[in-house]
C-alpha positions as CSV (number, residue, x, y, z in Angstrom):
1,X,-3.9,-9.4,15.3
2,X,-3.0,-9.4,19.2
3,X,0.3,-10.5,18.5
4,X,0.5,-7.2,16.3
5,X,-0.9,-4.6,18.2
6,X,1.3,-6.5,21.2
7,X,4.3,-5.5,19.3
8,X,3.2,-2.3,17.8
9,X,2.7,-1.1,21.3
10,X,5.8,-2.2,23.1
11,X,6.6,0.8,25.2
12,X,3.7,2.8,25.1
13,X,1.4,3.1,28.0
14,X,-1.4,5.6,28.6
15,X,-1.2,7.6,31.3
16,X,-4.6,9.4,31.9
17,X,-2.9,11.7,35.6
18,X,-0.4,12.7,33.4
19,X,-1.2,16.1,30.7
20,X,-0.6,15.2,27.3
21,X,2.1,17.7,26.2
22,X,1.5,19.1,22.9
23,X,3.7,18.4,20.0
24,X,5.9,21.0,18.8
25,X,5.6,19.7,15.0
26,X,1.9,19.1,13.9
27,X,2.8,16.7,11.2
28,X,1.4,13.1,11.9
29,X,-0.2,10.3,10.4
30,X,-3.8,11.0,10.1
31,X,-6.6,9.0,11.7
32,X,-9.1,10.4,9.7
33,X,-7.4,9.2,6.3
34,X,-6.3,5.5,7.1
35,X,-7.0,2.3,6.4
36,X,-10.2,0.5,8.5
37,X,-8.3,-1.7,10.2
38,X,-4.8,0.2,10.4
39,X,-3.8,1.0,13.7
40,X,-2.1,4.5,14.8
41,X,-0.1,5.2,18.1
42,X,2.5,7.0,19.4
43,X,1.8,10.5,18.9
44,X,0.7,9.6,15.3
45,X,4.0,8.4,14.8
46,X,3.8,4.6,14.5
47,X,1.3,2.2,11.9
48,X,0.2,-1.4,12.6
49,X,-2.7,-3.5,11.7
50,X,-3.5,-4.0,8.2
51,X,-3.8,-1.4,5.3
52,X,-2.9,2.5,4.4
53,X,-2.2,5.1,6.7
54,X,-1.8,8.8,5.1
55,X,0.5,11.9,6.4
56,X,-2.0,14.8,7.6
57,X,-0.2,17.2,5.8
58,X,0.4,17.6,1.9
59,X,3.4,17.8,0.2
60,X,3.3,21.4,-1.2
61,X,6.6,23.1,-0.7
62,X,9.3,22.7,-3.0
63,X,11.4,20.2,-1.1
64,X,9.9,17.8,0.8
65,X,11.6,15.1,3.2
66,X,10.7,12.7,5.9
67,X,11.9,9.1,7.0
68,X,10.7,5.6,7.5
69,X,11.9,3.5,10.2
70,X,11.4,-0.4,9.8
71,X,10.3,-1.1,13.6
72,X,9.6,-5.0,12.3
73,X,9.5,-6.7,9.3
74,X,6.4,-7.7,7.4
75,X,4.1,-6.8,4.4
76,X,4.8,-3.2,4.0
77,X,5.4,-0.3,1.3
78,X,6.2,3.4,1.5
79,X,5.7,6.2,-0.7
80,X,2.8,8.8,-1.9
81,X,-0.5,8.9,-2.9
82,X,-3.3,10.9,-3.3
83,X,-6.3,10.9,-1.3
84,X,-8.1,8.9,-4.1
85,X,-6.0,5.9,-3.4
86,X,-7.6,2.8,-1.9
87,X,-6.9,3.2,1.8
88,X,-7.2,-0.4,2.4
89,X,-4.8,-1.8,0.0
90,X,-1.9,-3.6,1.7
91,X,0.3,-3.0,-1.3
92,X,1.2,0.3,-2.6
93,X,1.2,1.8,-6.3
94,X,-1.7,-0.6,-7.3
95,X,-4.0,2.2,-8.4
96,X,-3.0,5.4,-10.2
97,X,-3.3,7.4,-7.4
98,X,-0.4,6.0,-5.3
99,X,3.7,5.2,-5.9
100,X,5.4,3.3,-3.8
101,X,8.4,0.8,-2.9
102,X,7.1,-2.3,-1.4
103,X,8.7,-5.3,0.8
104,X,8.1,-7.3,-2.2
105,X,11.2,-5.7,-4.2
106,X,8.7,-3.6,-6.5
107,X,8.7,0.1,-6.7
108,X,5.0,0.1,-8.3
109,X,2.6,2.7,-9.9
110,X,-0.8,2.4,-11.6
111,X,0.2,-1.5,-10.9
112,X,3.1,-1.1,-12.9
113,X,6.7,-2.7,-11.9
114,X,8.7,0.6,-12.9
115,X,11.7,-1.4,-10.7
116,X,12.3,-4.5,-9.0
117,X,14.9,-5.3,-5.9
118,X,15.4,-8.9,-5.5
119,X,16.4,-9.5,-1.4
120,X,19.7,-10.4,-0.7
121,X,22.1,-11.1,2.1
122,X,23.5,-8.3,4.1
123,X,26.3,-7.6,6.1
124,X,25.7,-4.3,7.4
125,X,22.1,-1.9,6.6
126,X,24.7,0.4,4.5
127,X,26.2,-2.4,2.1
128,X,25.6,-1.2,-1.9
129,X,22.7,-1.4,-3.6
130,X,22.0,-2.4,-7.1
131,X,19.2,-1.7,-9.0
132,X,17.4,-2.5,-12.6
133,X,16.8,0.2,-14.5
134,X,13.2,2.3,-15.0
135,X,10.7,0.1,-16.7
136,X,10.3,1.5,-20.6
137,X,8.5,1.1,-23.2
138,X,6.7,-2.5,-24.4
139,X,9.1,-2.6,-27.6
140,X,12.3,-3.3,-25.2
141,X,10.3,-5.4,-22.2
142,X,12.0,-8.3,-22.9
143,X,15.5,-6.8,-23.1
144,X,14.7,-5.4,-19.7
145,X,13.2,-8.7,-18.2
146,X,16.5,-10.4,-19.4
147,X,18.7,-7.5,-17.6
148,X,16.5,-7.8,-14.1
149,X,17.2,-11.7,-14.1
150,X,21.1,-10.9,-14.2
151,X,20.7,-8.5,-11.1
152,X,18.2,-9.6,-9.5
153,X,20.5,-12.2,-7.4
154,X,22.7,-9.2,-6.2
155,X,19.8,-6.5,-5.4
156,X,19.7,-5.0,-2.0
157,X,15.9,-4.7,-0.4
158,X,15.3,-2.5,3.1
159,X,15.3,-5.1,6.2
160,X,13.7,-5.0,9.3
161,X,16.0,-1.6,11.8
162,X,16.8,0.1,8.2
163,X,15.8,4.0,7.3
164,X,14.1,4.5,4.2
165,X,14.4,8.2,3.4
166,X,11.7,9.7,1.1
167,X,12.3,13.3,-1.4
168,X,10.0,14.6,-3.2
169,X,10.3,18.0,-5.7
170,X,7.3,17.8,-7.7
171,X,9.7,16.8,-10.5
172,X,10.7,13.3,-9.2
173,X,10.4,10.9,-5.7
174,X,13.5,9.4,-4.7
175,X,14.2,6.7,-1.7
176,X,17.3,6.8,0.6
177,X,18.4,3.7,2.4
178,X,20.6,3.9,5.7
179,X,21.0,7.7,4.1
180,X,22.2,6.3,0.6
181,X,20.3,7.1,-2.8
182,X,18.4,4.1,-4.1
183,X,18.9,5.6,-7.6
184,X,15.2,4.1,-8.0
185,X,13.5,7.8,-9.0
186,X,10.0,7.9,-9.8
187,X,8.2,10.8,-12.2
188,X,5.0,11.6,-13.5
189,X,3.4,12.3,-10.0
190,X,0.0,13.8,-10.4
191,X,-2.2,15.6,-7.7
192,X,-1.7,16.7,-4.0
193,X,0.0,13.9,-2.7
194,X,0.4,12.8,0.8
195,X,3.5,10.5,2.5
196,X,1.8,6.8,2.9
197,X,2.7,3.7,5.0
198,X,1.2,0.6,4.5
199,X,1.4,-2.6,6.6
200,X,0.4,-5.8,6.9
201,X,1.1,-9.9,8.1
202,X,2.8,-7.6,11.3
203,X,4.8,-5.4,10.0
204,X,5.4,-2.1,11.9
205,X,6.5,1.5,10.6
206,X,7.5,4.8,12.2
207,X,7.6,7.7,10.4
208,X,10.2,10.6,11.2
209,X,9.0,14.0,10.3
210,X,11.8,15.6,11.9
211,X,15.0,14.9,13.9
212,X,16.0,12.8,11.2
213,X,18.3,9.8,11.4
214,X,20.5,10.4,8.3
215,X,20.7,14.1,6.8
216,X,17.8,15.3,4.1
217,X,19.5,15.5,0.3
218,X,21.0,19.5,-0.5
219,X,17.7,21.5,-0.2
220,X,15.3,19.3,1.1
221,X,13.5,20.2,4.6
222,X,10.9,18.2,6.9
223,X,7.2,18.9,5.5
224,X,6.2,22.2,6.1
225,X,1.9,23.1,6.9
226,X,1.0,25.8,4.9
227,X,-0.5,28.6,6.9
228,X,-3.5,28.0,5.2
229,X,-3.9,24.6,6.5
230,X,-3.3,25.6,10.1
């Protein structure tokens, strides 16, 4: 646990003389909705430790966007939940209350493999990536287990320095790697949903609410607080 909060603080010092500027964006990860032994620094811009760490902010407007930066590699998943989800999970989408891709190759919901990356080789973070389709129904899972053997030995996973952009329309969630789509989208999102980072075994995240590092998709902004929240 040293070794990870070591890590997960490389470059950030307190500095009690100096006044804390306030940030422009009030966006953050939220202290008050994370895991009990998740760990949240950096202007609540950074997760170590061990579990779930929520956005502060719902996803209510139309078009929502933000990024994940993976600091170092580990146990992780990114994605959305609800506030109902088990905040100290270490994998995400095992409830029906959160859907997420995971380090593990599975984009999961309701503990439900809807798709699976198998890790690869890469030359460069922006190399193709090839995907099984959505999980259907039970009368064709074999058909479909047969089709994620054949690709699974040229699917492309996230690594450790790689940007995984989440969009969300209240119609579907879809994940961006290095700025590409993953063609992965997920549907059937219920409730007020939240942008969620899990970690674990030392794996660090950074999420990027604005200034991002690859341009949002055609209509999609940074999440906005609704004047109501503020």
């Amino acid at each position: 646990m040293f070794c990870c909060l070591k890590s997960c603080m490389n470059g950030f010092t307190l500095t009690p003389s100096v006044p804390v500027r306030i940030k422009e964006n009030p966006v953050q990860l939220d202290t008050l909705h994370m895991g009990n032994e998740m760990v949240i620094i950096k202007g609540g811009q950074r997760v170590c430790g061990s579990g779930c760490a929520l956005g502060n902010t719902p996803l209510l407007q139309n078009k929502a966007y933000f990024e994940v930066k993976l600091q170092q590699g580990g146990v992780w998943a990114v994605g959305l939940v609800t506030r109902e989800t088990d905040l100290n999970r270490v994998h995400g989408g095992m409830d029906k209350d959160s859907w997420c891709l995971n380090s593990d190759g599975t984009v999961r919901s309701d503990n439900v493999e809807l798709y699976h990356l198998a890790p690869a080789p890469r030359e460069s973070p922006t190399d193709e990536l090839l995907v099984s389709t959505e999980s259907p129904t039970h009368t064709e899972n074999e058909k479909i287990e047969n089709e994620k053997k054949d690709v699974s030995a040229a699917a492309v996973m996230p690594l450790e320095g790689d940007t995984i952009g989440v969009a969300y329309d209240h119609v579907e969630l879809n994940f961006f790697l290095n700025g590409k789509n993953m063609e992965i989208p997920v549907r059937n999102i219920k409730g007020t949903v939240y942008p969620a980072l899990y970690v674990d075994d030392g794996a660090i995240l950074d999420i990027i609410l604005d200034n991002f590092l690859y341009p949002p998709p055609s209509g999609f902004e940074k999440i906005m607080v609704e004047q109501s929240l503020l």
